[in-house]
C-alpha positions in Angstrom: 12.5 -19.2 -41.0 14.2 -16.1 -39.3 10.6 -13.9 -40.0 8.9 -17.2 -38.1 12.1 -17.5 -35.3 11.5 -13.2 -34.9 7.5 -13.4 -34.8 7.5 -16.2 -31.6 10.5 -14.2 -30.2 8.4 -10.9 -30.3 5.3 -12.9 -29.5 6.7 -14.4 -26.3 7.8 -11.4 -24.9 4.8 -9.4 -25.5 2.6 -12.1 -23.9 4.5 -12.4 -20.6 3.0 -8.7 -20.0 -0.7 -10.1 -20.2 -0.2 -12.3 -17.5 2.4 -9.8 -15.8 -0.3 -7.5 -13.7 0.0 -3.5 -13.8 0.2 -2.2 -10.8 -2.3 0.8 -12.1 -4.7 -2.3 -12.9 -4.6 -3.7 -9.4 -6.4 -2.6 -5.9 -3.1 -2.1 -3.8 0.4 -2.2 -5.3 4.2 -0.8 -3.9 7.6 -1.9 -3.6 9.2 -3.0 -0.3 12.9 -2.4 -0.9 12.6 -2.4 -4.2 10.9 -5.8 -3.9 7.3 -5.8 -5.4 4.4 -5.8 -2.6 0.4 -7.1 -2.8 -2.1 -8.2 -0.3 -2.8 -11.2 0.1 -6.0 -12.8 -1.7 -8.6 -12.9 0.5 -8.4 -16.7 1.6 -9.7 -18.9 5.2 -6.6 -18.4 7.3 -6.5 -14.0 6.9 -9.0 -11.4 8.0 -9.9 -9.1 5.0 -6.3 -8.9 3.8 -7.3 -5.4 2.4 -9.8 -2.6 4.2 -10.5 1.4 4.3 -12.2 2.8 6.8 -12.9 6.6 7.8 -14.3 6.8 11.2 -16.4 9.0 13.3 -12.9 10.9 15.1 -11.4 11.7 11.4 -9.2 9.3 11.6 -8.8 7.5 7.7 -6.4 4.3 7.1 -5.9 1.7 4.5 -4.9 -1.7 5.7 -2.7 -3.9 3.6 -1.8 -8.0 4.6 -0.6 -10.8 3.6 0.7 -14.1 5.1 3.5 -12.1 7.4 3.4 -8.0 6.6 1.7 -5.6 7.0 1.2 -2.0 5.4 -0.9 0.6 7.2 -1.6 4.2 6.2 -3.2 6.3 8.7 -4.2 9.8 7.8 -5.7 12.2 10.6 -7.9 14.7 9.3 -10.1 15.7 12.7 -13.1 15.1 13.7 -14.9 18.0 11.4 -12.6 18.5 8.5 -13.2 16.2 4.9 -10.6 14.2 3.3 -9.3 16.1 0.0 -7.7 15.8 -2.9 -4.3 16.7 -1.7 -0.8 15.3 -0.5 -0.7 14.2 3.6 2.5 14.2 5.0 3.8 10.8 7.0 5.4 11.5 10.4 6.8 9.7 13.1 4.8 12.0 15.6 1.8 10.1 17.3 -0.4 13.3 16.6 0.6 13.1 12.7 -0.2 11.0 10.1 1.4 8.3 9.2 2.6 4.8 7.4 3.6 1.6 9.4 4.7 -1.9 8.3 5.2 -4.8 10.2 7.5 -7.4 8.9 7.6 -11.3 9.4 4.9 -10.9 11.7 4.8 -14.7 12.3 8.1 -14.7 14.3 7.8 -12.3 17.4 8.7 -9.8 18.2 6.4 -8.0 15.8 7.6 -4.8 15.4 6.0 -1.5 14.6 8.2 0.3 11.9 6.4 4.2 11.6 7.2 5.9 8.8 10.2 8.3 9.6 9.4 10.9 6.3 7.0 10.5 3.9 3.6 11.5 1.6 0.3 10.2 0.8 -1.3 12.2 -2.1 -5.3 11.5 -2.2 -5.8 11.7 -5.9 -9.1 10.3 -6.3 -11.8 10.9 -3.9 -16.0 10.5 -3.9 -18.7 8.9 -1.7 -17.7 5.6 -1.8 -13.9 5.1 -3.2 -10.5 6.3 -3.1 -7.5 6.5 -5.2 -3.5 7.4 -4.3 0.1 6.9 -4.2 2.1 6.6 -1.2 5.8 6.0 -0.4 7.5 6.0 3.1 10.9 5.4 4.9 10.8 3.4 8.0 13.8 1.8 10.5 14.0 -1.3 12.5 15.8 -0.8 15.3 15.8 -4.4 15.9 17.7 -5.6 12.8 19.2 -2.1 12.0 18.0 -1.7 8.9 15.7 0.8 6.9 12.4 -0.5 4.7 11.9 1.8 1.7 8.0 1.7 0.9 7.9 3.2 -2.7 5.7 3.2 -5.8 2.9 2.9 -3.7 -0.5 2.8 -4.9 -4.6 2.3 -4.6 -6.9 2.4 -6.9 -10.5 2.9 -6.5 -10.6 1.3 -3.0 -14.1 0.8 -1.3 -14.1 2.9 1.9 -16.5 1.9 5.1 -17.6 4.8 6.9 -18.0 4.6 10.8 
């Protein structure tokens, strides 16, 4: 009876990682305060709740939603130069690149939190996808407190050229 009690003991803790998802295993992953963070299923009520898009000015971002944040990574290469396997620094300069996230964006005011230090390291690149981990520090000054993006992650992400 205790080999039969051990084996369903052993069983049921090994089969609450199958329906657990990896983060590696998913499209867009990180923690928010330590809190665990995903887009939103694509459903009626959201635009594409995930998007990557390199346009024509250099400019390349990754767009993360759900039902009330958002997680934006923008990453300014210039109009001639190629995105690269490589870390990009997050800034709070305008002419930098950088991470935002809005919170509770369905009760105004909808703040802008930009990324106060952080990196972006590009570790998969080709013609059509992209890989990478992220993390960033940001501060509301509304509610006086700091949002800690961390374990941040995409994996294989279709990119749209404009």
């Amino acid at each position: 009876m205790k080999k039969l009690t051990f084996a369903l003991i052993i069983f049921s803790l090994s089969s609450c990682q199958l329906f657990e998802p990896k983060p590696e295993s998913e499209k867009f992953y990180c923690k928010v305060n330590g809190k665990a963070w995903r887009p939103e299923k694509a459903s009626y009520s959201l635009r594409t709740p995930l998007t990557a898009e390199w346009f024509k000015n250099g400019n390349f971002g990754i767009a993360a939603r759900n039902e009330n944040e958002t997680i934006v990574i923008g990453i300014k290469l210039g109009i001639n130069n190629p995105l690269e396997i490589k870390q990009y620094e997050l800034q709070s300069q305008t002419s930098g690149s950088t991470g935002d996230y809005y919170y509770d964006t369905s009760n105004p005011p909808r703040e802008k939190l930009t990324s106060k230090s952080g990196s972006v390291w590009i570790t998969k690149f080709d013609n059509s996808s992209v890989s990478s981990t992220f993390e960033f520090t940001t501060h509301s000054d509304i509610k006086n407190k700091d949002y800690k993006i961390t374990k941040g992650q995409f994996n294989n992400l279709l990119y749209t050229k404009y």
